[in-house]
C-alpha positions in Angstrom: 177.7 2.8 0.7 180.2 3.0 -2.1 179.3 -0.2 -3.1 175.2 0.7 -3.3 176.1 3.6 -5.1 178.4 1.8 -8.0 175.4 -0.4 -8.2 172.8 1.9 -8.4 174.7 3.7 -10.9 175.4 1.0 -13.1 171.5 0.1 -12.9 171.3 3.2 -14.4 173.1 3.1 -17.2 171.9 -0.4 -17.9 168.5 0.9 -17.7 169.0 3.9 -20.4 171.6 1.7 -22.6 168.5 1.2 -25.5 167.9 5.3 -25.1 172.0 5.7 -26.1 171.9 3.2 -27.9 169.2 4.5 -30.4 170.8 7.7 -29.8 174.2 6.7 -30.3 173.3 5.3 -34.0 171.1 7.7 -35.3 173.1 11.2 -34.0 176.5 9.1 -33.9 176.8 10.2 -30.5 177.6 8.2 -27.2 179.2 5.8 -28.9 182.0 7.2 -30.2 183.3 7.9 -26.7 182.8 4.8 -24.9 186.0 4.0 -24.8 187.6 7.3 -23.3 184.1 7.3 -20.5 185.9 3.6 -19.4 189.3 5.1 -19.7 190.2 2.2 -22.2 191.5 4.9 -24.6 192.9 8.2 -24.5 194.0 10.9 -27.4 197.2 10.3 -28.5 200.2 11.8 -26.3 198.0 11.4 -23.1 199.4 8.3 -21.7 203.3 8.8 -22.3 206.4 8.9 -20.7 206.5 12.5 -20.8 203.2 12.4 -19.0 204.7 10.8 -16.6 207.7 13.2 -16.2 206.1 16.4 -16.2 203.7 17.3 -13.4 200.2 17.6 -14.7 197.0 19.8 -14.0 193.6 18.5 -14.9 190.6 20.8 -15.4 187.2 18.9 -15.8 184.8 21.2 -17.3 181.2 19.1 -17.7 179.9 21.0 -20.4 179.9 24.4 -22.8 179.4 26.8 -20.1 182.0 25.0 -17.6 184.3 25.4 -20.3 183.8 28.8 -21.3 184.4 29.6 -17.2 187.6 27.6 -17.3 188.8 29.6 -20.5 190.1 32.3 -18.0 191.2 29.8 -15.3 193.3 28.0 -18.1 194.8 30.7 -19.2 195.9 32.1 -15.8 197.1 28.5 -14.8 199.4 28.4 -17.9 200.5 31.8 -16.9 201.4 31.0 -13.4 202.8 27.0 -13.7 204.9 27.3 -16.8 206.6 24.1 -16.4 203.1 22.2 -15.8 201.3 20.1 -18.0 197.6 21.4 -18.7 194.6 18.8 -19.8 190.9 18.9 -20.1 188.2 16.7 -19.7 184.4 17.6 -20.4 181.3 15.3 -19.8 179.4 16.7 -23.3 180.3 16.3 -27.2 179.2 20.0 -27.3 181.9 21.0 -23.9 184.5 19.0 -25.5 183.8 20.9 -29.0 184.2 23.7 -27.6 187.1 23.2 -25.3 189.5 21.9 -28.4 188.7 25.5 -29.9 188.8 27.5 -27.1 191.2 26.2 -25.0 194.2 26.3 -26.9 196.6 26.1 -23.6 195.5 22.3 -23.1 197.9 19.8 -24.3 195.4 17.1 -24.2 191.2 17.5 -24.3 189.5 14.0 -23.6 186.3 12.8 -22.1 185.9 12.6 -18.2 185.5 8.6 -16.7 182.5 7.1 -15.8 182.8 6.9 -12.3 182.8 3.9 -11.6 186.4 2.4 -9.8 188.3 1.2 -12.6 187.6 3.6 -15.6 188.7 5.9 -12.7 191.6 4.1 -11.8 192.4 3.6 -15.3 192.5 7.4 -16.1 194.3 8.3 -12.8 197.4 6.1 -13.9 197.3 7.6 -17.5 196.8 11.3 -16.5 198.9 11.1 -13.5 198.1 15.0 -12.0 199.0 16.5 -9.7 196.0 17.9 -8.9 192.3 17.7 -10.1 190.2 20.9 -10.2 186.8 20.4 -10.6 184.4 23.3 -12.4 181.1 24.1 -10.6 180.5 21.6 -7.8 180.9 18.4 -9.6 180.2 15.4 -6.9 181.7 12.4 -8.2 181.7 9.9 -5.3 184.3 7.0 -7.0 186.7 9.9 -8.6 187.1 11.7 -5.4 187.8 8.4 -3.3 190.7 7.2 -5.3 192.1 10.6 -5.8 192.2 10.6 -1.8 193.5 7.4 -2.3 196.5 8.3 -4.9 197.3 11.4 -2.7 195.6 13.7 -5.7 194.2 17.1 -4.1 191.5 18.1 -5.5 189.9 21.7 -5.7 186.5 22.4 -6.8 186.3 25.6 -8.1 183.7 28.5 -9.0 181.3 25.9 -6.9 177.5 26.8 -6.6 174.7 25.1 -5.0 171.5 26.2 -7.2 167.6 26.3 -5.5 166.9 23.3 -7.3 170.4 21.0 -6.3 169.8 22.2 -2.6 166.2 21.2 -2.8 167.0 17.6 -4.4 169.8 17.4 -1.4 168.0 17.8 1.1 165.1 15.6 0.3 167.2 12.9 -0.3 169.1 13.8 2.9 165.6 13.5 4.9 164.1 10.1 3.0 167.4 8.2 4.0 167.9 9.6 7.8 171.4 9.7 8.7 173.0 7.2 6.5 173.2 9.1 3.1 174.3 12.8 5.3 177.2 10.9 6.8 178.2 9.6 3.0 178.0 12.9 1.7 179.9 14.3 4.2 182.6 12.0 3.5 182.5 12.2 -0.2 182.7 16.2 0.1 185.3 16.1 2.7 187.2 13.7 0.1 188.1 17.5 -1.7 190.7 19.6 -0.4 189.2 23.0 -1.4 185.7 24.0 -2.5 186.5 27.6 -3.8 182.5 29.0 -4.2 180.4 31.7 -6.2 179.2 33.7 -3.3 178.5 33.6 0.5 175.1 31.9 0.4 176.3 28.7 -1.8 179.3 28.5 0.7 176.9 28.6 3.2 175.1 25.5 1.9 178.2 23.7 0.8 178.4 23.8 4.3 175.2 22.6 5.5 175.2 19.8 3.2 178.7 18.7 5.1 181.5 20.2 3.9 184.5 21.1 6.5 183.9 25.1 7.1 188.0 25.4 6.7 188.1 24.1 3.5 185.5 26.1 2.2 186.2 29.7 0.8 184.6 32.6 -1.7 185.6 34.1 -4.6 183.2 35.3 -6.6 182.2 34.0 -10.1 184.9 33.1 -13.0 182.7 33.8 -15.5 182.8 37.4 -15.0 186.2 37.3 -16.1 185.4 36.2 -19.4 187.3 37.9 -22.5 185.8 39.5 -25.8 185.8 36.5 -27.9 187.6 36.9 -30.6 186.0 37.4 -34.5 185.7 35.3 -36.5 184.6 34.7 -40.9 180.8 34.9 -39.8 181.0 38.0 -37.7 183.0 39.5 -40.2 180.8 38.8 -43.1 177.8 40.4 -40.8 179.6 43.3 -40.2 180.1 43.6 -43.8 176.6 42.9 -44.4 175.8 45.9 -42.2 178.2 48.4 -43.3 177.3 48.4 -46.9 173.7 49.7 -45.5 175.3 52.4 -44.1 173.3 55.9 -45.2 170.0 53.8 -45.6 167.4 52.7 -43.0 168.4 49.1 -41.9 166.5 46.8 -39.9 167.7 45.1 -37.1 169.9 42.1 -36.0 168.3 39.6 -33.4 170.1 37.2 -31.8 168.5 34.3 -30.0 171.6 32.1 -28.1 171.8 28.9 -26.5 167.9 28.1 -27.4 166.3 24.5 -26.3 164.0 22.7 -27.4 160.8 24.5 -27.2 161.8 28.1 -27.3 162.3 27.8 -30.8 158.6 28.7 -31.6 158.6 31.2 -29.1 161.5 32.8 -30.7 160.1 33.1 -34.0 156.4 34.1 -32.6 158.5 37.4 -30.4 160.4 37.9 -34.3 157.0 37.9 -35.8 155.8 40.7 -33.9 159.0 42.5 -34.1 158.7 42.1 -38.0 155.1 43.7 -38.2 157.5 47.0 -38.0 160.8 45.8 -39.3 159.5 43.5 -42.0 163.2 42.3 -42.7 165.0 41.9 -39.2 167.2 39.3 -39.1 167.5 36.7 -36.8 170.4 34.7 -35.9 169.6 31.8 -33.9 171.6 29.2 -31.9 170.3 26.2 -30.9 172.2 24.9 -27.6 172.6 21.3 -28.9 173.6 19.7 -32.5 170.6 17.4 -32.1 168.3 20.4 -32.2 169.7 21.6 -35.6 167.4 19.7 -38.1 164.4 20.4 -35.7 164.9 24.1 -35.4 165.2 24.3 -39.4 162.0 22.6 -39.8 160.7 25.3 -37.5 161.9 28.0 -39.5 160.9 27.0 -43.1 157.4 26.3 -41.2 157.1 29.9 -40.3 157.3 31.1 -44.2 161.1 32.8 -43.3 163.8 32.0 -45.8 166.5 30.1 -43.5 170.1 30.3 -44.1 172.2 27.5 -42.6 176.0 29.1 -41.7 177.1 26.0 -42.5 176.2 26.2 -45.8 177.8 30.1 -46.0 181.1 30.4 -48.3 183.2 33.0 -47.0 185.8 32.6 -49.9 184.0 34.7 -51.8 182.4 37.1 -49.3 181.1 39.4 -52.3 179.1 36.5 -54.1 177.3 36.2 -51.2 175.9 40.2 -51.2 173.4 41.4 -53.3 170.0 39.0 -53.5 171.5 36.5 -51.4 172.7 38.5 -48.5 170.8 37.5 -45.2 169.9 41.0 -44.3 168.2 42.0 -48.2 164.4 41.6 -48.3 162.2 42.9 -50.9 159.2 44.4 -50.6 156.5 42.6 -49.2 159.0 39.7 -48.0 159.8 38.6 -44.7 163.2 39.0 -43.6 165.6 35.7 -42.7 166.4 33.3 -40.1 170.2 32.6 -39.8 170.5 29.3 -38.2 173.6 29.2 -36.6 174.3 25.1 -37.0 177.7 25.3 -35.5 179.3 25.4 -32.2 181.6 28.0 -31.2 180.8 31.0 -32.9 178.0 32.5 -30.8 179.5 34.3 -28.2 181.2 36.5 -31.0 178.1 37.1 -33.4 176.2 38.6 -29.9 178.6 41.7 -31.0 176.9 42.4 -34.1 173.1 41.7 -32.5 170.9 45.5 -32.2 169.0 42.9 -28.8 169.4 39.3 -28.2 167.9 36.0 -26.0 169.6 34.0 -23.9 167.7 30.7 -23.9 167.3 28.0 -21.7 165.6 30.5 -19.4 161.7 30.1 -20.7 162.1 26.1 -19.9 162.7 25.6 -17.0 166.5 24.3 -17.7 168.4 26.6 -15.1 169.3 29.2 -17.8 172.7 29.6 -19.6 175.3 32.6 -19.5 174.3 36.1 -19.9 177.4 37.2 -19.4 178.1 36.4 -23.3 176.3 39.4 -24.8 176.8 41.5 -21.8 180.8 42.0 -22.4 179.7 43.5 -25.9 177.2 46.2 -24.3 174.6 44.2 -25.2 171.4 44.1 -22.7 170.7 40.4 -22.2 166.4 39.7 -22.1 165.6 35.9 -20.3 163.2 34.0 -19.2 162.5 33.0 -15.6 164.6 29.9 -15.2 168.1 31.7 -14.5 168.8 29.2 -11.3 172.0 28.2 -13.0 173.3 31.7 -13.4 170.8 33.4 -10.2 173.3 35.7 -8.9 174.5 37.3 -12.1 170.8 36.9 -13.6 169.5 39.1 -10.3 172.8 41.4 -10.5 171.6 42.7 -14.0 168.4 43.3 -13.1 168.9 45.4 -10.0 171.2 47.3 -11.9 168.9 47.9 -14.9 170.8 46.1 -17.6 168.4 43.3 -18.6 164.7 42.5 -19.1 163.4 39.1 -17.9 160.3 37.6 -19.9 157.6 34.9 -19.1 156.7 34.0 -22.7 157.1 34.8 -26.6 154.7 37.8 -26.5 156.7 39.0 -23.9 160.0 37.8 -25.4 158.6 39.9 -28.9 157.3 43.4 -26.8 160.9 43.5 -24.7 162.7 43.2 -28.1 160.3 45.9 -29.5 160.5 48.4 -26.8 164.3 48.4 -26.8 164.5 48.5 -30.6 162.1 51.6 -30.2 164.1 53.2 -27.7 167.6 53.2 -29.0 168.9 55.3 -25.7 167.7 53.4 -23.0 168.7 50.5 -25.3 172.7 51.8 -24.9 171.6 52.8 -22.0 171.3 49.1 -20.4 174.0 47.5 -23.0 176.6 50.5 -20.7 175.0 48.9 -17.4 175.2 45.5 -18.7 178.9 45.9 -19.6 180.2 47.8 -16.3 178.6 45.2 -14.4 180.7 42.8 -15.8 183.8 45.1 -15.3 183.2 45.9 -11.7 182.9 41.8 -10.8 186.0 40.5 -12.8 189.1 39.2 -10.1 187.5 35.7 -8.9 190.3 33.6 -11.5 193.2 35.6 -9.9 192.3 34.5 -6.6 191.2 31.0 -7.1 194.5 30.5 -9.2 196.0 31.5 -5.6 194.0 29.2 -3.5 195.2 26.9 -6.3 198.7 27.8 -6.1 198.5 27.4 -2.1 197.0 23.9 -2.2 200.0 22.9 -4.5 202.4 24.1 -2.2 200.9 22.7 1.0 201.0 19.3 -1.1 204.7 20.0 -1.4 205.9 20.0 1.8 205.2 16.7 2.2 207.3 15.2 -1.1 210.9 13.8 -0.4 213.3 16.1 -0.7 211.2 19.4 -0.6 213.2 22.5 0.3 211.0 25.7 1.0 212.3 28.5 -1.2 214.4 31.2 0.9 213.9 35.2 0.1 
């Protein structure tokens, strides 16, 4: 079964090699990391002698909202394994962008193997860990086989089973009878510890085969998630805003984490907010680099003025007032469309936003965190694809703290109505934020469970002596 599934894999990427290809040379992406995906290649340091020496942790974080749930976990692994080594892998160009900025505890950041036997092998011998934790309930078949193999525990943490995974499970699990539940089985039972969201996705780890002992709850990591820090561009907004102070301002949207197709829907809900706040501002992030040049096109199409960060000079903050600020509009003119063209810097700017959208969540792509604006008091309004964050996405409703939409009319009227009603607007942003507060403590226990699993490992190395009280 290994075997079929190596092939079919392979048939796979053979079959999309022209899309990365084309992809590859026009966005110069792919490419440049073939040689980490077959673990030809590694960043410098990686595969040393002192790799060898020193015992290493891997975190695999698959993209940017794995890596902003391992922020936490990093830190409080640091924290508790001093003498360990600490390195990252992501699957994404965005997740590893984002992990050499935010996780500054890593000594090494690389791309994840293709999992395939040798790539896997390959990065096994250079890495060397002594353990593997997994973010999210990443199933790699290959990886988890040979790091049963090499006597490498591995822990998959903050698991989740969404609606749609389950449902793809389980109708594979009924075309192939029996043959593909008894692989799965052994491919999940290849993990020493699934460590999951909530009761109901333990539940179906369950179902789907995992042993029930190795299978525990903890809640979601990404409730402990920090303030981000500030950085230039919130700064500079914040500038912006205070030097409007004793006048009438309009207000700051933010739009985060939009894909491709929300983009007009954003700026139709910002056209009815500006029929009465002609010059709101709106700061939108587009999930992906490759969206970038599409979303500007959008923008000048809609008659806005657009304002690319990356073409913002903070050096000289004060040139940039006046007639070129983003929040000035003169009579008669619409107000402007920050395009937030970099990665990193949205989770801060949601402090500065009066209401904000987080996209993926009116295409039906499972949603991404609201969690972001919430820690800023900041009432998050979605769409109805939320399966990757369901729990927390149904939390903030019950308690009142967020507004789900079905389209950009609705998307414009929620923004409206809580820009009309500034208490119920603080109102939610409170709700929001305390929700967040009561739900923080999975890390410290997974980093426990973690912490177990390391020293159950132990016992069994020549030479171990127990420590005595």
């Amino acid at each position: 079964m290994y075997f079929l599934y190596s092939v079919l894999s392979a048939a796979g990427v053979l079959l999309l090699s022209p899309y990365f290809l084309i992809k590859g040379l026009r966005q110069k992406k792919y490419l440049r990391n073939l040689p980490e995906r077959f673990a030809w290649q590694f960043p410098p340091g990686l595969d040393s002698a002192r790799t060898r020496a020193q015992r290493t942790i891997w975190i695999h974080a698959v993209s940017v909202g794995e890596v902003l749930a391992a922020v936490p976990l990093a830190s409080a692994l640091a924290a508790r394994f001093p003498g360990r080594r600490l390195v990252v892998s992501t699957t994404t160009a965005t997740g590893q962008a984002l992990a050499r900025e935010r996780l500054k505890s890593a000594e090494a950041v690389f791309y994840f193997p293709l999992d395939w036997r040798g790539p896997v092998r390959r990065a096994l011998g250079a890495v060397r860990p002594e353990i593997v934790i997994l973010l999210e309930t990443e199933i790699w078949p290959n990886f988890l086989r040979e790091t049963r193999r090499a006597k490498v525990p591995v822990a998959v943490v903050n698991g989740r089973i969404s609606n749609r995974s389950l449902a793809r499970f389980s109708r594979a699990l009924r075309i192939s009878g029996g043959l593909l539940r008894r692989f799965l089985r052994r491919v999940l039972n290849d993990a020493e510890l699934f460590v999951m969201q909530s009761e109901q996705d333990a539940a179906r780890l369950v179902e789907l085969g995992a042993q029930p002992g190795r299978v525990v709850v903890a809640g979601n990591m990404k409730y402990d998630v920090a303030r981000p820090e500030s950085n230039p561009l919130v700064e500079w907004l914040e500038g912006e805003l205070s030097s409007t102070q004793g006048m009438k301002r309009d207000p700051v949207l933010v739009a985060g984490s939009v894909i491709a197709g929300e983009e007009a829907l954003v700026l139709e809900a910002l056209a009815a907010v500006g029929r009465q706040w002609p010059g709101a501002l709106l700061v939108m992030a587009p999930r992906k680099p490759e969206r970038f040049e599409a979303a500007a096109a959008l923008i000048e199409q809609s008659g806005r003025r657009l304002v690319r960060r990356s073409t913002l000079n903070f050096a000289d903050a004060a040139g940039t007032r006046g007639r070129h600020g983003v929040l000035d509009c003169a009579p008669g003119e619409q107000g402007s469309v920050l395009l937030l063209d970099t990665i990193g810097e949205l989770a801060a700017v949601y402090r500065v936003a009066d209401v904000v959208f987080v996209g993926g969540s009116l295409e039906p792509a499972g949603g991404h965190n609201p969690l972001e604006p919430a820690v800023f008091g900041k009432a998050p309004v979605f769409g109805g694809s939320m399966e990757n964050f369901r729990d927390i996405a149904a939390g903030l409703l019950r308690a009142e703290a967020a507004v789900e939409v079905r389209s950009g009319a609705e998307l414009g009227a929620a923004w409206i109505a809580l820009l009309s009603d500034r208490e119920r607007r603080e109102r939610m942003g409170r709700a929001a934020r305390e929700l967040v507060e009561r739900n923080r403590g999975a890390t410290e226990v997974t980093v426990e469970r973690i912490a177990a699993l390391l020293a159950e490992v132990r016992k069994f190395e020549p030479g171990f002596e127990p420590a005595h009280s």
